[in-house]
C-alpha positions in Angstrom: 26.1 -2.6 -31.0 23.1 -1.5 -30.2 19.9 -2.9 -30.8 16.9 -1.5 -32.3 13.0 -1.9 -32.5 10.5 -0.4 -35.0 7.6 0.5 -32.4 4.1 1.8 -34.0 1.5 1.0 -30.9 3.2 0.8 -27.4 5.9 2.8 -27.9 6.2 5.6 -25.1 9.7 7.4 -26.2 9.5 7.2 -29.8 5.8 6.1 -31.8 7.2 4.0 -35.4 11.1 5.4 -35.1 14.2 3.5 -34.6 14.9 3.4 -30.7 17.7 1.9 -29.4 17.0 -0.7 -26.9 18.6 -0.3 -23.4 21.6 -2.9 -22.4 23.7 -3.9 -18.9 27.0 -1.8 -19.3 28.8 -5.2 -20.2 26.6 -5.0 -23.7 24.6 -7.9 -22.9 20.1 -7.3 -23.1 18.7 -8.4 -19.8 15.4 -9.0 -18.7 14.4 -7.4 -15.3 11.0 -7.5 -13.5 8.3 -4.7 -14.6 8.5 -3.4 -10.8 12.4 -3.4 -10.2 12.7 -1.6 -13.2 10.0 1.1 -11.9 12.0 0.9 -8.6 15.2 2.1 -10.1 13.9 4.5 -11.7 12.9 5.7 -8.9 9.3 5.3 -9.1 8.9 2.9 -5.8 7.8 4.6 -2.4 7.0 3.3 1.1 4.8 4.8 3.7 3.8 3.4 7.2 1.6 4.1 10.4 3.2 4.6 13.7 6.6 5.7 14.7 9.4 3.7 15.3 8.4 2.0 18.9 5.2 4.2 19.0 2.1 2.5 17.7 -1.0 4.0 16.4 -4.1 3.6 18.5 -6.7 2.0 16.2 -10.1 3.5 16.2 -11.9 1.2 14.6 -12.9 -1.5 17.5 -14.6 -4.9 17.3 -14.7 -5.1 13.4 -13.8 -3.1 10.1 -15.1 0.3 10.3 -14.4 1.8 6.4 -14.8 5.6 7.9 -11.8 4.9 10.0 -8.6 3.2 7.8 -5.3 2.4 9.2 -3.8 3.9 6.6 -5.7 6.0 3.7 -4.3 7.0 0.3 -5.5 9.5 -2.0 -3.8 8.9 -5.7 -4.3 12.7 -7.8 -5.5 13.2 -11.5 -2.5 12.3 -13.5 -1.2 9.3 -11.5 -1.5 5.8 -11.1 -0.4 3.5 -8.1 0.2 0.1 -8.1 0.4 -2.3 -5.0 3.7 -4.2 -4.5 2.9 -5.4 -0.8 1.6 -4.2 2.9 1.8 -5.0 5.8 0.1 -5.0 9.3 1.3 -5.6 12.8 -0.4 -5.5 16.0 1.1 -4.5 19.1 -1.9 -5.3 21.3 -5.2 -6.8 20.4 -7.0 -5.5 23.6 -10.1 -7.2 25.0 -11.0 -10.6 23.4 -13.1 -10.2 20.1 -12.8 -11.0 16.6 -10.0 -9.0 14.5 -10.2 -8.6 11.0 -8.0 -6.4 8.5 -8.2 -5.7 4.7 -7.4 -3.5 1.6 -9.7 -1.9 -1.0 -9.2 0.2 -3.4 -12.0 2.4 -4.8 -13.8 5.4 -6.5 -15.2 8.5 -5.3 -13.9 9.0 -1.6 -12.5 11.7 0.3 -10.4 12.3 3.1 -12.0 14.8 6.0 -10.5 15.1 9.1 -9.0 13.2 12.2 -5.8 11.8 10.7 -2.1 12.4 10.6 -0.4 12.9 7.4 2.2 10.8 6.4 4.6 11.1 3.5 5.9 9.0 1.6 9.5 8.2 0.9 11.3 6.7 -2.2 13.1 3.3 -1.8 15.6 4.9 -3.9 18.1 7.1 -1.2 19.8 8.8 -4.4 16.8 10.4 -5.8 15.0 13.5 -3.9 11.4 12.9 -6.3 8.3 13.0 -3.8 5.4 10.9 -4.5 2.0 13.1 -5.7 -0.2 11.1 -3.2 -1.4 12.1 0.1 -1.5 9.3 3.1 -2.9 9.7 6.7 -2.7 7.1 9.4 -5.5 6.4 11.4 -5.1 8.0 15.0 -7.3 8.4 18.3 -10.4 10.5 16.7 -12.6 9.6 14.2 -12.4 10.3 10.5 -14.5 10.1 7.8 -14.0 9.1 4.1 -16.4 9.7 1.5 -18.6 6.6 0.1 -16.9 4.7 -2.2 -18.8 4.3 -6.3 -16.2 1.4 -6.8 -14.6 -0.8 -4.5 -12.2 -3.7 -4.8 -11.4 -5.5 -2.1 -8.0 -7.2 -2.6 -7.2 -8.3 0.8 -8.8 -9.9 3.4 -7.5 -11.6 6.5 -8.0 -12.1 10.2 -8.6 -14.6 13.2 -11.6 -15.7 14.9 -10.7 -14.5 18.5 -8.1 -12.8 19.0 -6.3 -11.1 22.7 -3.8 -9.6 24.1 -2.1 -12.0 26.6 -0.3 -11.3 29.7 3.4 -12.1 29.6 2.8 -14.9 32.6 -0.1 -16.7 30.7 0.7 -20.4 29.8 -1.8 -21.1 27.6 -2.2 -22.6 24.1 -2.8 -19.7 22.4 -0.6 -17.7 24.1 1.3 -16.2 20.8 -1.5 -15.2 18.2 -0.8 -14.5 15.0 0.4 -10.7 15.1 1.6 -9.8 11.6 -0.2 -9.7 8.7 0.2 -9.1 4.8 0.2 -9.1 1.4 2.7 -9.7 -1.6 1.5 -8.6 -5.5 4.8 -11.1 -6.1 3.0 -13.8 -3.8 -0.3 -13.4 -4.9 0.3 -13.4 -8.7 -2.3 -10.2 -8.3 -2.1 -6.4 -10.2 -4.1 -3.8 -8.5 -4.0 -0.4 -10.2 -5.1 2.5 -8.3 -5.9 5.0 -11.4 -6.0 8.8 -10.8 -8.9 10.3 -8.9 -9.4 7.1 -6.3 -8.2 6.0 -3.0 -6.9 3.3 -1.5 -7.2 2.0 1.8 -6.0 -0.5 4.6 -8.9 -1.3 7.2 -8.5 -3.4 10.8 -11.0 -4.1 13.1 -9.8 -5.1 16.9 -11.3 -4.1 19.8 -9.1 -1.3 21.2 -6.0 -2.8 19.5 -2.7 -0.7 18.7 -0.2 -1.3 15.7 2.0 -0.8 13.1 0.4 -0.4 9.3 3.0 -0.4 5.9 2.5 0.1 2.6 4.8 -0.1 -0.7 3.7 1.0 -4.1 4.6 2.0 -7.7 3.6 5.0 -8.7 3.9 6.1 -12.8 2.4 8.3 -14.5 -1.5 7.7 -15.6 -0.6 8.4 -19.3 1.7 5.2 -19.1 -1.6 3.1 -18.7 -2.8 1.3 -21.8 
């Protein structure tokens, strides 16, 4: 039998009328993560920097430059994205200097020119939806994005030094870190990129070439409280 819930508040498909509450096939209720319910229903989408063994030359050298993102989201009136994880992986570091990498999220910017556009793809092969955001990678000439009103930094990371060995070197260091990320799972962390912002993921190496990822929920902004 089905089961059924008198909803007055939250309710999205039905605002204080019966509604019959969804079940496995078997009959039995089960409870499913927020996000792998969003996933299949088709709401999940991936997007990445570089192409398959071709990295991205970074322009940002020596440390973050926010005018010049690995990878930069736009999120349009009407939408909402929502972080589930990213990553960052670095091919070559180039000359010795610090290396740093984040990801904010924020109010008020704009992409201009210099990047490649990237689309986004669903995680769900069966379903044809597109996202509604736009993504560029960062590529060999500058870009600029606007100023940001509103930033929140969710992710930081880096190294002290950081360079690109040669494959003969026998030396301590020789294998530095080279892949870096972030997990809203691991973290315990919600980010919510509401309509009309951006979002961003930054490095800072000096002359340093890569591989930049990003997945993300994406719902409708009316589904926000």
């Amino acid at each position: 039998m089905p089961a059924l819930i008198k909803a007055k508040t939250v309710a999205r498909s039905g605002d204080g009328s019966d509604i019959s509450l969804r079940a496995v096939l078997s009959g039995e209720l089960g409870i499913m993560d927020w996000i792998a319910i969003q996933a299949l229903k088709g709401r999940m989408f991936t997007v990445n920097g570089g192409l398959v063994t071709t990295p991205v030359t970074w322009t940002a050298t020596a440390t973050i430059d926010i005018t010049k993102p690995a990878l930069f989201g736009s999120v349009p009136t009407g939408k909402a994205i929502i972080p589930v994880s990213l990553w960052l992986y670095m091919e070559a570091y180039g000359s010795a200097a610090l290396f740093e990498c984040n990801a904010v999220i924020g109010t008020g910017g704009s992409y201009t020119s210099g990047m490649t556009a990237r689309t986004p793809v669903c995680t769900r092969s069966d379903i044809g939806g597109g996202s509604g955001c736009t993504f560029y990678e960062g590529g060999n000439t500058t870009v600029t994005v606007g100023s940001t009103a509103k930033i929140n930094r969710f992710w930081h990371d880096g190294q002290q030094i950081t360079i690109t060995k040669t494959t003969g070197a026998a030396t301590v260091s020789f294998a530095d870190p080279y892949k870096f990320g972030w997990s809203a799972k691991t973290s315990g962390e919600i980010h919510i990129a509401g309509p009309d912002s951006q979002i961003a993921i930054h490095q800072g190496s000096q002359a340093g070439t890569g591989f930049v990822g990003l997945t993300y929920v994406e719902i409708p902004s009316s589904e926000l409280p």
